[in-house]
C-alpha positions in Angstrom: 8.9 4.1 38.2 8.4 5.2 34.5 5.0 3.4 32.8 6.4 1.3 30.1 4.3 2.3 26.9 5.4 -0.2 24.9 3.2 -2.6 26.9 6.3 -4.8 27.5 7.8 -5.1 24.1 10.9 -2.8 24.8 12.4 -5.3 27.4 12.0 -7.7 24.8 12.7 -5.5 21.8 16.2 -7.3 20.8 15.2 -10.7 21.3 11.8 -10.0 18.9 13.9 -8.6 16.4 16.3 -11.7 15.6 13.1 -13.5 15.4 9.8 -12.0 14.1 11.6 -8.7 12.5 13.8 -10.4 10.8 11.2 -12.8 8.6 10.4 -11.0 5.5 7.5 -13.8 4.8 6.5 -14.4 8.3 3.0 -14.7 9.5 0.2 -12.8 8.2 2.0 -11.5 5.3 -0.4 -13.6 2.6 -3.3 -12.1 4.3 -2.3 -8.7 4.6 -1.2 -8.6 0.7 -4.6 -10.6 0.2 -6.1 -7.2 2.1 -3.8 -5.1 0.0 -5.0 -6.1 -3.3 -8.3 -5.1 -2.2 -7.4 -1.5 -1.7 -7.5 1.4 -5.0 -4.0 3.0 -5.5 -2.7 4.6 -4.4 -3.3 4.4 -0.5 -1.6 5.3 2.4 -1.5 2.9 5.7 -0.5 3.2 9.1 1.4 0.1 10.7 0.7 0.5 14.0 2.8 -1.7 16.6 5.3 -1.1 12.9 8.2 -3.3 15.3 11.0 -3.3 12.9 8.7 -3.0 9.7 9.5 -6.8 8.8 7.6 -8.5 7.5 4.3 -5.9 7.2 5.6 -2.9 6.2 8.2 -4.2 4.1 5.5 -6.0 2.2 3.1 -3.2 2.0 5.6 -0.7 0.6 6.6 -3.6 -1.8 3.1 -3.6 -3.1 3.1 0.7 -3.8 1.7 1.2 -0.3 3.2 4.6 1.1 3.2 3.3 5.1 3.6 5.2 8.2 5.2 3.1 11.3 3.9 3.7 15.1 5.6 2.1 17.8 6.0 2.7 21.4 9.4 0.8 21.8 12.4 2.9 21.0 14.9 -0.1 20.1 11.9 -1.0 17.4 11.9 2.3 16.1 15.7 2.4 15.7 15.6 -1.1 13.8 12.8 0.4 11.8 14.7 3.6 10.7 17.7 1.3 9.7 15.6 -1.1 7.8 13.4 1.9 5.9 15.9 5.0 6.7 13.0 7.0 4.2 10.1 5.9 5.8 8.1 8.1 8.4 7.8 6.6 11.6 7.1 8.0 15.1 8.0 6.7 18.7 5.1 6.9 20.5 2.2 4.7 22.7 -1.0 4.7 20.3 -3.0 5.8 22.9 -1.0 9.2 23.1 -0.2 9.8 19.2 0.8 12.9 17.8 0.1 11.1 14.5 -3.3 9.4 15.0 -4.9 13.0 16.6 -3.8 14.1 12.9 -5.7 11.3 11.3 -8.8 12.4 10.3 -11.6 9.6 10.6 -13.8 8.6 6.9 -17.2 9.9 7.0 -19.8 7.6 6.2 -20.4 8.0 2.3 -16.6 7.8 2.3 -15.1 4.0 2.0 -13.0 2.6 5.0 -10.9 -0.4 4.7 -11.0 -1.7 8.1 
């Protein structure tokens, strides 16, 4: 049997979608535009876990963020795509990324929002 690297959420991809990936002010949207507002422009951020990229990375690119989407389900990916069709985003578990091996970490003197 296959390891499921979406840590369960592809059997329950559809079902997520019609609820969380559909609310466009659902929760933690007022504290990650809080966060947002925090950050100099322009700035880049990876949603990782993206799901369908409703609400976060909706509201991210709303506020001038350009966003990269990570996800490990494929039907989440496929709803992201059709939801940002411009937008990068990558299939993949975090823990084997292609795109975080390419992300170099801040040195020190260098400012980190996390």
């Amino acid at each position: 049997m296959a390891k499921d690297r979406s840590n369960g959420y592809e059997a329950v991809a559809t079902h997520f979608s019609k609820c969380r990936g559909q609310a466009v002010n659902g929760i933690g949207t007022s504290t990650v535009r809080a966060w947002v507002r925090t950050i100099p422009q322009p700035a880049t951020v990876l949603d990782l876990g993206c799901g369908t990229g409703i609400p976060i990375s909706s509201m991210l690119m709303e506020e001038g963020m350009t966003v990269y989407g990570l996800d490990a389900s494929p039907t989440m990916v496929k709803a992201y795509r059709q939801n940002f069709p411009t937008a990068p985003v990558v299939c993949e578990a975090a823990e084997e990324s292609s795109l975080l091996s390419a992300i170099s970490v801040p040195l020190k003197s260098e400012k980190s929002f996390c």
